[in-house]
C-alpha positions in Angstrom: 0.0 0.0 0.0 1.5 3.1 -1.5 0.5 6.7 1.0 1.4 10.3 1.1 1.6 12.1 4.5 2.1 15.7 4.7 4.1 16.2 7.1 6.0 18.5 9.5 9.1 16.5 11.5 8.8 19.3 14.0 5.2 18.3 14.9 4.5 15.5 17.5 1.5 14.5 15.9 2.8 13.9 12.3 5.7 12.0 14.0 3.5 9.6 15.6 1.2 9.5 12.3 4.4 8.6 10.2 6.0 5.9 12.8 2.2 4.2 13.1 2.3 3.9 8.7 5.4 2.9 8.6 4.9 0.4 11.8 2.0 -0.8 9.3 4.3 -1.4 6.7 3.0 1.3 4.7 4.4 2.6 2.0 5.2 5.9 2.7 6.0 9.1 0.8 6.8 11.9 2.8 6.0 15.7 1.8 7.3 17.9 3.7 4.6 20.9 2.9 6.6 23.5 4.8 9.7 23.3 2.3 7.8 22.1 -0.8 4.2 24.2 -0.4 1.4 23.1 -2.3 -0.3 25.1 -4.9 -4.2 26.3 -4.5 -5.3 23.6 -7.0 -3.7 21.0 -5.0 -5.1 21.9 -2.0 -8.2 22.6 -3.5 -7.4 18.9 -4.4 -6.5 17.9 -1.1 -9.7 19.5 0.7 -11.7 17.0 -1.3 -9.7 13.9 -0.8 -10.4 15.1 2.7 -14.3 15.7 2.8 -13.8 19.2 4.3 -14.0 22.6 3.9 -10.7 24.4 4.1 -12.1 26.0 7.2 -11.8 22.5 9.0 -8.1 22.4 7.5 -6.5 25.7 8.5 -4.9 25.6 12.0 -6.3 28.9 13.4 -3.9 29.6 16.4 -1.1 30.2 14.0 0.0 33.9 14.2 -0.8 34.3 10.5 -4.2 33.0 10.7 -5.0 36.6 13.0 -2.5 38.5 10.7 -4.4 37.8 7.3 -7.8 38.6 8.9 -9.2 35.1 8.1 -11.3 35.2 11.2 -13.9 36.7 8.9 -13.3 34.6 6.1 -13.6 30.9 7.4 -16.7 30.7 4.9 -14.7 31.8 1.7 -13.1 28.6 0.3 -10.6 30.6 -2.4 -9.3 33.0 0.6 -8.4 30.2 2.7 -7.0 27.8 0.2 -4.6 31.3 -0.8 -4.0 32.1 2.2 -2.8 28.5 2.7 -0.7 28.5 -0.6 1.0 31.7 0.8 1.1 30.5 4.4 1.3 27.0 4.6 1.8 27.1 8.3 -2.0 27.5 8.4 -2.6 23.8 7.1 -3.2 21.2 9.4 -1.1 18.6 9.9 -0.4 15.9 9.2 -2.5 14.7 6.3 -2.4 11.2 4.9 -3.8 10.5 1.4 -4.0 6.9 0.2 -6.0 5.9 -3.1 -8.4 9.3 -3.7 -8.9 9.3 0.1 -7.2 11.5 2.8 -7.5 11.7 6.6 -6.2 14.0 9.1 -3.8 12.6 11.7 -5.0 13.8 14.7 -5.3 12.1 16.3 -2.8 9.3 14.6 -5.3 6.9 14.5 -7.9 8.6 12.6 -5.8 7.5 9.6 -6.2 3.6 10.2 -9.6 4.2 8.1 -8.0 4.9 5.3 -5.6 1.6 5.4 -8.9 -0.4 6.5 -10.5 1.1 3.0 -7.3 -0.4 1.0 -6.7 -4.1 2.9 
């Protein structure tokens, strides 16, 4: 099984999502979104492998998140997935996409759906 985790090696939580894939025997491919940031149409991409808005994606305690004035824009897809692009600090993390499917790792074990889907 072939998956793509989105990943930050500084974050706890993508650690533990990337050591329980590869624990799995996953195979894993690891993007590390903060040094190779993804486009709008990728996101845009992303947000529906996910199921979610981009409002349920965008980590809103991040300094830029108050800085770009998104507090008024949660509801306006384009802005956020930009704001993303240009900040990608503001996405969640991490994300795992197997198949056309994606699940957000926190907790870890949210993404044990998505290797259920593909046994």
């Amino acid at each position: 099984m072939k998956a793509i985790i989105y990943h930050n090696p500084r974050c706890s939580k993508s650690r533990q999502t990337l050591t329980l894939l590869q624990e799995r025997g996953v195979d894993v491919e690891i993007v590390e979104y903060l040094k190779e940031p993804l486009d709008v149409a990728s996101l845009r991409a992303l947000m529906q492998a996910l199921g979610k808005p981009p409002r349920d994606a965008i980590r809103r305690g991040e300094a830029a998140f108050t800085e770009l004035g998104l507090t008024t824009k949660l509801d306006d897809d384009d802005a956020l997935l930009a704001a993303i692009a240009a900040q990608p600090v503001l996405l969640e993390r991490p994300i795992v996409v197997v198949g056309r499917r994606a699940a957000l790792g926190r907790p870890p074990e949210n993404v044990l759906a998505l290797l259920a889907e593909r046994a």
